[in-house]
BAGU-197621 format. One record per atom (N, C-alpha, C): residue in one letter; x, y, z. Coordinates in steps of 0.1 Angstrom, whole numbers, padded with zeros to 4 digits, always signed. Example, Ala and Ser with C-alpha at 12.3 -4.5 7.8 and 13.67 -1.06 7.14 Angstrom:
<rs>
A+0132-0057+0078;A+0123-0045+0078;A+0132-0033+0078;S+0128-0022+0071;S+0137-0011+0071;S+0129+0000+0079;
</rs>
This chain:
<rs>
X+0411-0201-0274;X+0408-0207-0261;X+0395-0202-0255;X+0386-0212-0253;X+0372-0204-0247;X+0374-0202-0233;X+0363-0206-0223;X+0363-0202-0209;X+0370-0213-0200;X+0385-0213-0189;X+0391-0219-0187;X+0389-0215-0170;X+0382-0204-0169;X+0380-0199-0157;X+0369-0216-0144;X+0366-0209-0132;X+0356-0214-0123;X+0358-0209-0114;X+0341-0212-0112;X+0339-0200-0099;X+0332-0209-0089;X+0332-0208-0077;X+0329-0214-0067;X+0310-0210-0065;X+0301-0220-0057;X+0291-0219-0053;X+0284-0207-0048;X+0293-0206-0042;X+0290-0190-0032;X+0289-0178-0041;X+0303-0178-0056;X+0300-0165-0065;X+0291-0167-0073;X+0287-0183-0073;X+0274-0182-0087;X+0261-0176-0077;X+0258-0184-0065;X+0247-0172-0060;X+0244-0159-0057;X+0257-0150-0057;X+0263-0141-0058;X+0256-0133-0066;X+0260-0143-0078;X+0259-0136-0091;X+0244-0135-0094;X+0236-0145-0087;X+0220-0150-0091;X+0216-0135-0083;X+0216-0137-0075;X+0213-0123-0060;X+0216-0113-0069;X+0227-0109-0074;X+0227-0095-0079;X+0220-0093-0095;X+0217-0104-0106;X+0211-0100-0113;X+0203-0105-0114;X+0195-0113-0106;X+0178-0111-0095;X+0171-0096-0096;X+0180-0088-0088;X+0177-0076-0081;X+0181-0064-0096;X+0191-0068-0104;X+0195-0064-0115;X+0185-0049-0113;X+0179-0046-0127;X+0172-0030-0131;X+0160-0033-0123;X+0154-0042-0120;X+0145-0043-0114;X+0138-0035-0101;X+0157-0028-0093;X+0149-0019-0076;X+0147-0007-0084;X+0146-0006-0096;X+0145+0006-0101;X+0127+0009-0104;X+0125-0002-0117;X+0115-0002-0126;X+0107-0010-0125;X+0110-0023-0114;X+0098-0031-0113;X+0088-0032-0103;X+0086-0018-0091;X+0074-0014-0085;X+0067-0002-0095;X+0068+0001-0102;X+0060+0009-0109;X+0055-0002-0118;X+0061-0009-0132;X+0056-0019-0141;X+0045-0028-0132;X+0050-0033-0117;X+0037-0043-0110;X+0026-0039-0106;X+0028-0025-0101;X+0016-0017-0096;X+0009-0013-0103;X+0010-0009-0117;X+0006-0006-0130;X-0008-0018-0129;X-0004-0028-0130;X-0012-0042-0132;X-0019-0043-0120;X-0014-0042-0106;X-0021-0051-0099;X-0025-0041-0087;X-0025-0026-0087;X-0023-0018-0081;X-0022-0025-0063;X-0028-0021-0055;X-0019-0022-0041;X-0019-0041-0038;X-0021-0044-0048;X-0016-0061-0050;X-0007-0062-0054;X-0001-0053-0054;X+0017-0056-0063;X+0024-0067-0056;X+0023-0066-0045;X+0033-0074-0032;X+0031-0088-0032;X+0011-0089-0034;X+0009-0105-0036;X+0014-0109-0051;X+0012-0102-0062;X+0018-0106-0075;X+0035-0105-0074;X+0040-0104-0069;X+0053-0101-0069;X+0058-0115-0064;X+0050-0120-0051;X+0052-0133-0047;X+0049-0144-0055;X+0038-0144-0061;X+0032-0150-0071;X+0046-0154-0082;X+0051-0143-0090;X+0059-0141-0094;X+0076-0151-0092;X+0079-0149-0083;X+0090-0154-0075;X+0087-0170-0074;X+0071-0168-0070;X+0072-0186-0069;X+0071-0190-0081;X+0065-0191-0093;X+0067-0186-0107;X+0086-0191-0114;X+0086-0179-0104;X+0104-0181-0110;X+0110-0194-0107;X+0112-0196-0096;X+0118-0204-0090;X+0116-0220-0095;X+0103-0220-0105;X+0100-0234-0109;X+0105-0232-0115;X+0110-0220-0124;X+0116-0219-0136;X+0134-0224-0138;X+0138-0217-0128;X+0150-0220-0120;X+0149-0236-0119;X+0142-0242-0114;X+0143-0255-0114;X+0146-0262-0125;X+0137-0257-0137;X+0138-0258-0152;X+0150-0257-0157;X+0157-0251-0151;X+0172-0249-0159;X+0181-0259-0154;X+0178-0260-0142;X+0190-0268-0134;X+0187-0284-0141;X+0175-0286-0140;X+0171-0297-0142;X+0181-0302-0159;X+0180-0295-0172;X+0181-0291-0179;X+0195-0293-0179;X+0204-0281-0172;X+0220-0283-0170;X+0223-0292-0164;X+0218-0305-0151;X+0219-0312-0151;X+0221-0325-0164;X+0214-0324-0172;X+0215-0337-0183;X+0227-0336-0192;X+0236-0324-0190;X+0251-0326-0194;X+0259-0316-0189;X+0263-0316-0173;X+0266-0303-0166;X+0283-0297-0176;X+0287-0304-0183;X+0299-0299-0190;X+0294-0290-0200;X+0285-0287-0207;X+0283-0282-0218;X+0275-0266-0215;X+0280-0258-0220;X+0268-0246-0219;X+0262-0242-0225;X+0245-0240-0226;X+0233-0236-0236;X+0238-0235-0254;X+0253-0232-0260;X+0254-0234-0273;X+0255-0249-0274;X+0268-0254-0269;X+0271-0266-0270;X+0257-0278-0267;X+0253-0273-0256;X+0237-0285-0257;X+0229-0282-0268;X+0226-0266-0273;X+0218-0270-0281;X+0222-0275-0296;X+0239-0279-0298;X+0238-0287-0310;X+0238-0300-0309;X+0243-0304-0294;X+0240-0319-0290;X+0225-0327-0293;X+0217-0317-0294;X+0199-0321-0290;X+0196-0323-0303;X+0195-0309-0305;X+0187-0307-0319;X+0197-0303-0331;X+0210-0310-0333;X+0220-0311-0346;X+0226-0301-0346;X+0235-0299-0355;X+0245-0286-0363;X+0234-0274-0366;X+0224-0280-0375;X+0217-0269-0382;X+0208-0265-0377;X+0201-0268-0368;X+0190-0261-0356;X+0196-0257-0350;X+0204-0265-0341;X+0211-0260-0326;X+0218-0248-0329;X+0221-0248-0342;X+0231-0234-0345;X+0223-0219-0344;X+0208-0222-0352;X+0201-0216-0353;X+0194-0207-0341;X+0189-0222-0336;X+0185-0219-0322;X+0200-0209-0314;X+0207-0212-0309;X+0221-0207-0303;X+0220-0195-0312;X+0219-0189-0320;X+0218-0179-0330;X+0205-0172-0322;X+0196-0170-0320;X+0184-0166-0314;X+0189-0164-0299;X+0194-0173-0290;X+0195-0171-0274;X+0209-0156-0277;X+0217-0158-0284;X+0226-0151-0285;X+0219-0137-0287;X+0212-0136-0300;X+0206-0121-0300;X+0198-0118-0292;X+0193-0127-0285;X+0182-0120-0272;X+0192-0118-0261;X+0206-0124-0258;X+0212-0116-0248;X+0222-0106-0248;X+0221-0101-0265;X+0225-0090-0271;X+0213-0077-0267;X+0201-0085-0269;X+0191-0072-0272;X+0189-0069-0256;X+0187-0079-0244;X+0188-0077-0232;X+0199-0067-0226;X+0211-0067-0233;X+0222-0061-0225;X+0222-0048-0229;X+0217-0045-0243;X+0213-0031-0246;X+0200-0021-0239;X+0194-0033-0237;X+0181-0028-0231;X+0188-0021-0217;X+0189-0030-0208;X+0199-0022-0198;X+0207-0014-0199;X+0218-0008-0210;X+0221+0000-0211;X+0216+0008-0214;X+0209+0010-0220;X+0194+0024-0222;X+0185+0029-0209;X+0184+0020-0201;X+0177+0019-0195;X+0190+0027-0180;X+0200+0024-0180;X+0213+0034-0171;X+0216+0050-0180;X+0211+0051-0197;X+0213+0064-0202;X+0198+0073-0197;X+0186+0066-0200;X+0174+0071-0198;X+0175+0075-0179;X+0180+0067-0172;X+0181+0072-0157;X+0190+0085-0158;X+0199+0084-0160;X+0209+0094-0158;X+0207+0107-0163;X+0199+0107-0176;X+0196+0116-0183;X+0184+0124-0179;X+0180+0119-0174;X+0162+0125-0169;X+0163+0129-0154;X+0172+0123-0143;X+0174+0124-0130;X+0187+0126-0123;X+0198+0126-0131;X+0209+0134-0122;X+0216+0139-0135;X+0222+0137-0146;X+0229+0146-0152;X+0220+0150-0167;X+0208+0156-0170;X+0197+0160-0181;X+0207+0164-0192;X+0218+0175-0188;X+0225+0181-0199;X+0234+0171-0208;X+0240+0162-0205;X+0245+0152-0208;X+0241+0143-0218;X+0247+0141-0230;X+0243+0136-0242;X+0242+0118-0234;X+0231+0111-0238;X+0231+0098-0235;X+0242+0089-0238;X+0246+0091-0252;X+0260+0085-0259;X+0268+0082-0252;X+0268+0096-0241;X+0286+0093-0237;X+0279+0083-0221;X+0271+0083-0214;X+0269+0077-0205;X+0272+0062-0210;X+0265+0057-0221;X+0269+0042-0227;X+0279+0040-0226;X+0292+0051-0236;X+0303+0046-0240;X+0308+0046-0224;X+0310+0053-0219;X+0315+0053-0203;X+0315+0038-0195;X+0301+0035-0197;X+0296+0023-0192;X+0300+0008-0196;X+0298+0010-0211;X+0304+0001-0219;X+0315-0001-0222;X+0324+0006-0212;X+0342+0008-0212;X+0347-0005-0199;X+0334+0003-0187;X+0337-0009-0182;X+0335-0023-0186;X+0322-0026-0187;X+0319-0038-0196;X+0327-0045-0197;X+0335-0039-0205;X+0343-0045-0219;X+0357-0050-0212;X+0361-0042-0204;X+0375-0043-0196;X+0368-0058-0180;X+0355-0058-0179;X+0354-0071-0172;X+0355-0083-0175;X+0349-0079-0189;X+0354-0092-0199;X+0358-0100-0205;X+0371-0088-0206;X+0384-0091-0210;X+0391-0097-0198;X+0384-0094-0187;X+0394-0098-0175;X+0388-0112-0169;X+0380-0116-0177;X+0375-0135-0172;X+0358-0132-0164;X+0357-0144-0160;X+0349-0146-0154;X+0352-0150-0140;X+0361-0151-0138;X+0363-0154-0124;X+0369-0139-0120;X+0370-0132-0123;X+0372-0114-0120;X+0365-0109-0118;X+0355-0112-0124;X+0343-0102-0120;X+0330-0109-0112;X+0333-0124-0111;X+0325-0133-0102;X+0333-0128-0087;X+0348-0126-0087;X+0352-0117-0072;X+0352-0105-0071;X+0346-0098-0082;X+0339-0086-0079;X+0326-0083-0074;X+0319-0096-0079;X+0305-0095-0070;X+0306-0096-0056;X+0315-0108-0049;X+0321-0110-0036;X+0321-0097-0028;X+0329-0088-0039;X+0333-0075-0034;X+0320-0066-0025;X+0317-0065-0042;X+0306-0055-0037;X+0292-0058-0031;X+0293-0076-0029;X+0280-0077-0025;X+0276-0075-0009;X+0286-0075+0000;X+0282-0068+0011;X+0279-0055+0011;X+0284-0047+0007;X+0279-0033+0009;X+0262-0036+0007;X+0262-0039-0011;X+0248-0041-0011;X+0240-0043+0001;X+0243-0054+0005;X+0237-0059+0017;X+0232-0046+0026;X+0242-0040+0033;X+0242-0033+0041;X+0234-0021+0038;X+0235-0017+0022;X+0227-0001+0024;X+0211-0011+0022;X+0212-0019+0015;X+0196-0021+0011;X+0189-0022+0028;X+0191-0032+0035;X+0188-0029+0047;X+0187-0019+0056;X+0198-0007+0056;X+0193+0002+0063;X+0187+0013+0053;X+0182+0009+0040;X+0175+0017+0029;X+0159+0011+0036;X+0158-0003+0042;X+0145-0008+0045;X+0143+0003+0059;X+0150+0000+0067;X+0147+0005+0080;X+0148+0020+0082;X+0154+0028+0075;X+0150+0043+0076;X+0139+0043+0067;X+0131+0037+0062;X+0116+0040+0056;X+0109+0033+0065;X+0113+0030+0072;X+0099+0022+0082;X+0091+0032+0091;X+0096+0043+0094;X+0088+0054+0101;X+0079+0060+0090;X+0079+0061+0079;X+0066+0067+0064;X+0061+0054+0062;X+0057+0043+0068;X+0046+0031+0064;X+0042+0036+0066;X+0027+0032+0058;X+0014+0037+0063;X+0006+0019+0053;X-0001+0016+0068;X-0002+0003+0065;X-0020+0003+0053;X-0023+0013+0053;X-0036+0012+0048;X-0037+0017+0033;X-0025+0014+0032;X-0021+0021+0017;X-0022+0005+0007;X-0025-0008+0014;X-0020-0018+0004;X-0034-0025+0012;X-0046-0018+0014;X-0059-0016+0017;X-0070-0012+0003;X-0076-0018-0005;X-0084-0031+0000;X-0076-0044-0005;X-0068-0058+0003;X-0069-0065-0007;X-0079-0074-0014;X-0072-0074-0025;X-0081-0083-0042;X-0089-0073-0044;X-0091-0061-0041;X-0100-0054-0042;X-0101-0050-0059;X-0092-0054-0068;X-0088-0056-0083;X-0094-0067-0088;X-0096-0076-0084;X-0099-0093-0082;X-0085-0100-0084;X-0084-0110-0090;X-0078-0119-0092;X-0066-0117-0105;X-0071-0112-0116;X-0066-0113-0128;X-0056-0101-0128;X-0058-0089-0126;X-0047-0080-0125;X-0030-0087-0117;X-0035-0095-0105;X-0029-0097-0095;X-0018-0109-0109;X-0026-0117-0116;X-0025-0128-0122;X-0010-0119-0138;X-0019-0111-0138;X-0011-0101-0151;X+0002-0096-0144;X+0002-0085-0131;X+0015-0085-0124;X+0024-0097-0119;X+0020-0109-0117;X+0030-0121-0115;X+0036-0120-0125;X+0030-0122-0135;X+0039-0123-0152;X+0052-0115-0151;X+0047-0099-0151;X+0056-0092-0153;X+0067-0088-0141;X+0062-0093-0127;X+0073-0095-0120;X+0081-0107-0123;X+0081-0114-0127;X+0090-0124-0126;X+0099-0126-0139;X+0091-0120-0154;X+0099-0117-0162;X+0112-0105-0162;X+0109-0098-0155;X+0116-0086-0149;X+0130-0092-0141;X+0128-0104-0135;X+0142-0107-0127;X+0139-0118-0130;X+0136-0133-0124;X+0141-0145-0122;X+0141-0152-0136;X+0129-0151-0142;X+0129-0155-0155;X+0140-0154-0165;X+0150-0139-0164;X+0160-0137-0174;X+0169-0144-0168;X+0172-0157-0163;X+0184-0162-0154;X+0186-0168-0161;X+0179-0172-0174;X+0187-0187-0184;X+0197-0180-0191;X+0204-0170-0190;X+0218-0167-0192;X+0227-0174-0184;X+0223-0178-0172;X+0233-0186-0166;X+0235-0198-0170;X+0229-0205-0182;X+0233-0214-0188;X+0248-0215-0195;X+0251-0206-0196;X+0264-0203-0201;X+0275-0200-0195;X+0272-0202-0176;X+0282-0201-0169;X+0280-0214-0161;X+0272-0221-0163;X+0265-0230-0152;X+0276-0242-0151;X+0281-0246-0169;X+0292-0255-0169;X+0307-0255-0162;X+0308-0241-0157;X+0325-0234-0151;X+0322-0233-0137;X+0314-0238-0130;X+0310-0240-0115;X+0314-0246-0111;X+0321-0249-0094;X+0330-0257-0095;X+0314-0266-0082;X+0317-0280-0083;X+0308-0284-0076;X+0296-0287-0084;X+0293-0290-0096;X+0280-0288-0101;X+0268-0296-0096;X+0272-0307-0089;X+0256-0315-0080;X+0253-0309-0069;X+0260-0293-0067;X+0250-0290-0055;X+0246-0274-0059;X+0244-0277-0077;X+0242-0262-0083;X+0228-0257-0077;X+0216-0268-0077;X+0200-0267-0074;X+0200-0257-0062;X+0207-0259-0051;X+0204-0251-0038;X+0211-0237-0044;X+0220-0239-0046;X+0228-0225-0047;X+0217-0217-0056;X+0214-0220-0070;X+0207-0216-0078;X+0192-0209-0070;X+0184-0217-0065;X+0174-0216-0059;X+0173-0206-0045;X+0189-0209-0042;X+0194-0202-0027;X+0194-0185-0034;X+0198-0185-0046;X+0202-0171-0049;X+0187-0163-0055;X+0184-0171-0060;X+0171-0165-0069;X+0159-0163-0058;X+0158-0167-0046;X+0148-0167-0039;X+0153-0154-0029;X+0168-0154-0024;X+0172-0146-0015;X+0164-0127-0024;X+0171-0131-0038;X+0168-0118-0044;X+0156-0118-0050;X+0146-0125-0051;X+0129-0124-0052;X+0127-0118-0035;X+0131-0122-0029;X+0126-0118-0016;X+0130-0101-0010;X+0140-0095-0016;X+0143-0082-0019;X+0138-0076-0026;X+0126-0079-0039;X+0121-0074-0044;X+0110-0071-0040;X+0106-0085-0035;X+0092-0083-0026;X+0093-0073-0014;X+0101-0074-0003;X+0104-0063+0004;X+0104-0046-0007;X+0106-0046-0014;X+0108-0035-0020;X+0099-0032-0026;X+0089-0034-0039;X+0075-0034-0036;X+0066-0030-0028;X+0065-0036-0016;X+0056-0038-0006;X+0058-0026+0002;X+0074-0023+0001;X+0077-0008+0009;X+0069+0006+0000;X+0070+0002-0013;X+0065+0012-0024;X+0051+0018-0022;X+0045+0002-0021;X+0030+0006-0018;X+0027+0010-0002;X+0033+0007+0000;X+0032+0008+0019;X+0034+0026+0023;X+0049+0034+0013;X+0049+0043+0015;X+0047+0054+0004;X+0044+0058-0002;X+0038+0062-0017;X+0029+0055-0020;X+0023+0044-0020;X+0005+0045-0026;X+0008+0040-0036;X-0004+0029-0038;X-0002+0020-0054;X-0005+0037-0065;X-0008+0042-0062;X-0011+0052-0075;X+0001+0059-0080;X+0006+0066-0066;X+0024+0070-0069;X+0029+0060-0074;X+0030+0050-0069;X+0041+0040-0069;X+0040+0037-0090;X+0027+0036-0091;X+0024+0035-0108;X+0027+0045-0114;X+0023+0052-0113;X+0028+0067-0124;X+0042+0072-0121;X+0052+0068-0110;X+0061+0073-0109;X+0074+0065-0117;X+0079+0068-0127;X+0090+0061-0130;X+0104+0050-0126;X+0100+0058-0115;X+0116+0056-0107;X+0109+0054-0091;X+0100+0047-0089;X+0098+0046-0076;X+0106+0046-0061;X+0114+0035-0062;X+0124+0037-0052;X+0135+0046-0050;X+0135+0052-0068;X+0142+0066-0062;X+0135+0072-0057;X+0120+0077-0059;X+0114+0083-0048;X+0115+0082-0037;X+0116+0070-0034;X+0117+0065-0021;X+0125+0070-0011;X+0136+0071-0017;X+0150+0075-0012;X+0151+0088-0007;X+0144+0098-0014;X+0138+0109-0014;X+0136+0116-0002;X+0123+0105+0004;X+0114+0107+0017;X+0124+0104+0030;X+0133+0096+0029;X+0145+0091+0040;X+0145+0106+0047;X+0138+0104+0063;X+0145+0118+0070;X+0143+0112+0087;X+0157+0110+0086;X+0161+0104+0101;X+0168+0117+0111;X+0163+0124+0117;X+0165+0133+0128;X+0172+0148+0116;X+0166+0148+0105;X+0163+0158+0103;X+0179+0163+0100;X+0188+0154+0099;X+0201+0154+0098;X+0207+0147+0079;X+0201+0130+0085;X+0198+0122+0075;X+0190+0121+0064;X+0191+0129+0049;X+0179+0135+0044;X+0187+0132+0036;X+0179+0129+0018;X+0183+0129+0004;X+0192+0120+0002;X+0193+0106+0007;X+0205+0099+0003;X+0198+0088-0011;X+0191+0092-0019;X+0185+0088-0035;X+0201+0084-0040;X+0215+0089-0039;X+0222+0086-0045;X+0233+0077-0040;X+0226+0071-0024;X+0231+0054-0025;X+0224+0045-0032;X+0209+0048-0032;X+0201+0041-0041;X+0203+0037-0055;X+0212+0050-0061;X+0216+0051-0076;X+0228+0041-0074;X+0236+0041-0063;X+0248+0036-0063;X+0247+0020-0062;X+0233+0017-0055;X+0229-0001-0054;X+0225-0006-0071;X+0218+0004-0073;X+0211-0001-0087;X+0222-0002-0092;X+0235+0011-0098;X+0244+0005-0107;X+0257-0003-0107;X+0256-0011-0094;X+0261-0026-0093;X+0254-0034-0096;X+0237-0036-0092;X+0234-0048-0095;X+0227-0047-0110;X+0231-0038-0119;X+0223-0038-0130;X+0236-0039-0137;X+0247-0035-0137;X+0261-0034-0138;X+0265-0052-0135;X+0262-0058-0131;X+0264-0074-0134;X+0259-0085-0140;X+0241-0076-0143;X+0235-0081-0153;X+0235-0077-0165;X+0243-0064-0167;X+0247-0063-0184;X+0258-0073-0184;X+0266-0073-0174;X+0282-0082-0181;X+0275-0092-0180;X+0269-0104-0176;X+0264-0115-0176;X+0256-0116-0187;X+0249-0108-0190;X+0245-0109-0207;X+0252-0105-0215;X+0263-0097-0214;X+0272-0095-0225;X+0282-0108-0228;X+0284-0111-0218;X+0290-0124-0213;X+0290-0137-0223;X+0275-0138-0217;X+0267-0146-0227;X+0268-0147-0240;X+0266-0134-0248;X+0266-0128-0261;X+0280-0133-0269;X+0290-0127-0258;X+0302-0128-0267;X+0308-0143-0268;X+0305-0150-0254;X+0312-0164-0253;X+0304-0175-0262;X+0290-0171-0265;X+0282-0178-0280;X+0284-0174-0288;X+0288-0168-0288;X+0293-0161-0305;X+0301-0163-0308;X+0315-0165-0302;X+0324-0173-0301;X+0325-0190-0303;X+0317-0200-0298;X+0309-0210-0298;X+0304-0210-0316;X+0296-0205-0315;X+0288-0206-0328;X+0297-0207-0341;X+0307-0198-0337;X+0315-0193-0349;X+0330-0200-0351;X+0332-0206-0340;X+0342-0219-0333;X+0356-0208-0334;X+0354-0197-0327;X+0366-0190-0324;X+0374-0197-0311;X+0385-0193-0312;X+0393-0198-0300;X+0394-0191-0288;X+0388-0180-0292;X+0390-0169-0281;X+0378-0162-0278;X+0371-0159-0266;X+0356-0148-0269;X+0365-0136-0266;X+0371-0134-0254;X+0375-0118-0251;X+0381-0111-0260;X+0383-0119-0271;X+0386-0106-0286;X+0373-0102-0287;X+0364-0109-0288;X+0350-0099-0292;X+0345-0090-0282;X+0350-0086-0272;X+0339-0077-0265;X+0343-0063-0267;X+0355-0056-0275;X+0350-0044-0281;X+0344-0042-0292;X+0338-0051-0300;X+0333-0052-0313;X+0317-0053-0310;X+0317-0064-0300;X+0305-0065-0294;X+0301-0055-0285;X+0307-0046-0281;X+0302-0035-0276;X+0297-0027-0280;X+0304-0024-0294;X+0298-0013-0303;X+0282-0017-0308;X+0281-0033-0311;X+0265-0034-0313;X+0259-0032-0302;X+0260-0035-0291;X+0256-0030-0274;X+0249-0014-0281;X+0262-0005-0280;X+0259+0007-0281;X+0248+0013-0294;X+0251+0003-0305;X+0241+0010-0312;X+0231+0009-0310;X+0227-0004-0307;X+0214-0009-0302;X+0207-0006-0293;X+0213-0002-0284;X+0210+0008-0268;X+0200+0020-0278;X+0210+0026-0288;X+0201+0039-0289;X+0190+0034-0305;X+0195+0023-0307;X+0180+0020-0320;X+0167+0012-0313;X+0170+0010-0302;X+0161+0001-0295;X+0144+0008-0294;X+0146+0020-0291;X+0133+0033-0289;X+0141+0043-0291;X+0130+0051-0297;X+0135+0065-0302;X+0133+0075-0289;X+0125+0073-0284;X+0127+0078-0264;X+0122+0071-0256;X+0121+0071-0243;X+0120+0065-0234;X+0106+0060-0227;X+0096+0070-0235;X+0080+0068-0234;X+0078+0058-0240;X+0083+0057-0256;X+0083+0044-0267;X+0088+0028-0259;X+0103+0035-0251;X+0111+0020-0244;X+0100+0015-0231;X+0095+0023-0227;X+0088+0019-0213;X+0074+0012-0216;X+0065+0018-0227;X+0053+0010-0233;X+0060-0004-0241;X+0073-0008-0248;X+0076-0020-0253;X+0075-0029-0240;X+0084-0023-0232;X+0090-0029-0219;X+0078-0038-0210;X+0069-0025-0209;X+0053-0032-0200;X+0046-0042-0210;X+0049-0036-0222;X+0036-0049-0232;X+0040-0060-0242;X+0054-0059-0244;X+0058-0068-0255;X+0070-0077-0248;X+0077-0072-0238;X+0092-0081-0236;X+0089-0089-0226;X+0077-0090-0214;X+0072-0103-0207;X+0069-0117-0217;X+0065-0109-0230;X+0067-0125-0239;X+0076-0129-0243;X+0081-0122-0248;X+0098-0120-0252;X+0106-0133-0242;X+0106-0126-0230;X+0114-0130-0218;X+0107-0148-0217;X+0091-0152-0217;X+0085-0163-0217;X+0092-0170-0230;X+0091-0172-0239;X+0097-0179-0250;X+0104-0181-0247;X+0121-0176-0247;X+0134-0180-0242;X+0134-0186-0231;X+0128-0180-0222;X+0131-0187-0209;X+0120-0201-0202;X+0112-0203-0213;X+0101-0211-0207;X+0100-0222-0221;X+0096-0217-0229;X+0092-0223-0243;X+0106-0231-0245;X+0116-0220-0252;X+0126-0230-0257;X+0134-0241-0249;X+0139-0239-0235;X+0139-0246-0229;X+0131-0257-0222;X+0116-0257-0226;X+0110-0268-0224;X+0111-0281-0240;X+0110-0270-0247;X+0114-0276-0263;X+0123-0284-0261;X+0140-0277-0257;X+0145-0288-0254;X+0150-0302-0250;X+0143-0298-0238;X+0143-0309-0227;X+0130-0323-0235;X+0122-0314-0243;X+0114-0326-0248;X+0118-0334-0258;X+0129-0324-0265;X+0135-0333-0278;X+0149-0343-0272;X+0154-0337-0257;X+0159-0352-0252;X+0150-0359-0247;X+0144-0361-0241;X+0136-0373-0238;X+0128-0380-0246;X+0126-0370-0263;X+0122-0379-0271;X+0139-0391-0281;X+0146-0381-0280;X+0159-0388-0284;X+0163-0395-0277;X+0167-0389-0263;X+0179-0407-0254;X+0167-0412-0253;X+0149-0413-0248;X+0145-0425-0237;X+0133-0428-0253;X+0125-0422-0256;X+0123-0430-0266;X+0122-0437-0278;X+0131-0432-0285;X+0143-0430-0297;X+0155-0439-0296;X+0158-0444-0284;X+0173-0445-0282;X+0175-0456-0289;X+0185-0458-0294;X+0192-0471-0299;X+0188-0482-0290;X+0189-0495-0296;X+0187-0506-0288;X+0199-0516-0295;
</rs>
C-alpha cells in the first residue's frame, strides 16, 4: 500500500516554511556573504524572487496531473524506460540531499557543542528519529510541523528583536560597492540553498487535500520563509560585518552569542540550535520521504514504510562518505551543489514540461 495519507493547505505551507528555512539559518549567511559581501541581503532577495518563479514551475507542472507524484509523471511523459531512469536520478539526489543534512547536524554538533562525541552516534540518534516519522505517515509529521511551528515563530522573532540593539547600520555600507556580478553569483547560491530544493514536494504535492488552490499556499510558504532568510542575512551583516559574517561558519550561531538584554539575558545560541534542528529536522524527513516513497514507486512495492530502516542505513553511510571532513564538505557545498541543485530543480523539470507539450499539443492524436 503506498501513501493513503492527506494533509490539508495549511500543513503543506507549513511544511514549505520550515524546509525554506531548513540548514539554511545556519549556513546560508556565510555561503552569501562569501559572494556578495555586504550585498548579501540584495542577493538573497534576488534569490527568493528567483525561487519563487521556480515554485511556480512546479505548480504549474503538478498542475498537468495533480494525482500523480514526480515518479508516476515521469513515466507518464517520457515512458517505462526513461521515466524510470529519470525517477532513478530524482530519487538519488534526494538520498544524497538528506545525507548532506545529516552531516551537516554531525559537523555542527561536533565542532560546537559536543567535540568529544564520535559523529556516528549523533546520525544514528538522528536517523532513529527519521525513521520512526516515517513509519508513522505523512500526515504525522505534517501535525508535527503544526506543532512546532509556532514556537518557531515565536523564538525567531524575539531572536530578531534582542539583536536590534548591536545593528550597526554602516556595516551593509558601500552598496554595489562589489558591482553587480558578485551580487548575481550570491542570488544563485541563496536560492539553491532553500527555495530551489522544494521539487521534493513533488512527491507530496498529489496527497493535498484541495489541490486548485496549491499555487497560493505553495508561493504563500516559500515567500514567508525566503523572507526569514532575508531578515536573517541582513541581521548578519548589519551585526557582525560582511567579513565576519563570511569567515564565520555558523553565523547566526554567532549571533546568538552577542544577545545581551539587561545583562541578565545572555548566551541563549542554544534556542538557536534548537530552531535549526526542527527546521532542518523536516527537511531531512521530507527528503527521506521522497527517497523511500520512490523507491518504492520505482520498484512497484506495496509498501514504502518498510524501507525506511534500510534506507536509513544508506542515509548513514553516505552522511560520512560524502567528505572526508568538513573543510572538503563546505568547498563541495559553495562550488559544485548550486549546480547540482539547478539541474534537478530547473533543467529537468523544464525537460519535462517540454516533452508534454511536445506530446499532448503537438504530437497529439487527431
Amino acid at each position: 500500500m503506498q501513501e493513503n495519507g492527506r494533509i490539508s493547505l495549511r500543513q503543506f505551507s507549513i511544511l514549505v516554511i520550515l524546509f525554506t528555512v531548513g540548514d539554511s539559518i545556519l549556513v546560508l549567511p556565510s555561503a552569501t556573504a562569501f559572494e556578495a559581501k555586504e550585498d548579501a541581503w540584495i542577493s538573497t532577495i534576488m534569490g527568493v524572487g528567483f525561487g519563487l518563479l521556480v515554485v511556480c514551475l512546479f505548480t504549474v507542472i503538478a498542475r498537468l496531473n495533480p494525482e500523480m507524484n514526480l515518479v508516476q509523471f515521469n513515466n507518464k511523459i517520457l515512458g517505462k524506460t526513461l521515466g524510470t531512469v529519470l525517477s532513478l536520478l530524482f530519487v538519488f539526489y534526494f538520498l544524497l540531499c538528506a545525507a548532506a543534512n545529516v552531516r551537516e547536524i554531525g559537523d555542527f554538533m561536533t565542532t560546537q557543542s559536543m567535540p568529544e562525541t564520535p559523529i556516528q552516534a549523533i546520525h544514528i540518534i538522528f536517523l532513529c528519529i527519521i525513521v520512526m516519522a516515517i513509519r508513522l505517515g505523512l500526515e504525522t509529521f505534517a501535525r508535527a510541523g503544526e506543532i512546532f511551528f509556532p514556537g518557531f515563530v515565536l523564538f525567531f522573532i524575539l531572536f530578531i528583536l534582542f539583536l536590534l540593539p548591536q545593528v550597526h547600520f554602516e556595516n551593509i555600507q558601500p552598496v554595489l560597492g562589489e558591482g553587480f556580478i558578485p551580487i548575481l553569483r550570491g542570488s544563485i547560491t541563496s536560492s539553491t540553498f532553500s527555495i530551489v530544493q522544494l521539487v521534493v514536494f513533488f512527491m507530496i504535492m498529489p496527497y493535498v487535500n484541495q489541490p486548485k488552490h496549491i499555487l497560493k499556499s505553495f508561493t504563500t510558504g516559500a515567500l514567508i520563509g525566503g523572507i526569514a532568510l532575508i531578515l536573517l542575512i541582513l541581521l548578519s551583516i548589519l551585526v557582525l560585518g560582511a567579513d565576519a559574517t563570511a569567515s564565520n561558519m555558523y553565523p547566526s550561531y554567532a549571533l546568538a552569542k552577542k544577545i545581551s538584554i539587561g545583562k541578565f539575558l545572555e548566551r541563549i545560541e542554544a534556542i538557536l540550535s534548537l530552531m535549526w534542528f526542527v527546521t532542518i529536522f523536516f527537511k531531512i524527513i521530507l527528503f527521506f520521504y521522497g527517497f523511500t516513497l520512490g523507491l518504492s514507486q520505482i520498484f512497484k512495492l506495496k509498501e514504502y514504510k518498510v524501507l525506511a530502516f534500510p534506507c536509513a542505513i544508506f542515509v548513514m553511510v553516505l552522511s560520512l562518505c560524502i567528505a572526508p571532513n568538513i573543510t572538503y564538505y563546505n568547498n563541495a557545498i559553495m562550488w559544485y551543489w548550486p549546480f547540482l541543485d539547478l539541474t534537478y530543480s530547473v533543467l529537468f523539470p523544464l525537460l519535462l514540461l517540454g516533452v508534454y507539450v511536445l506530446r499532448m499539443k503537438v504530437f497529439k492524436p487527431r
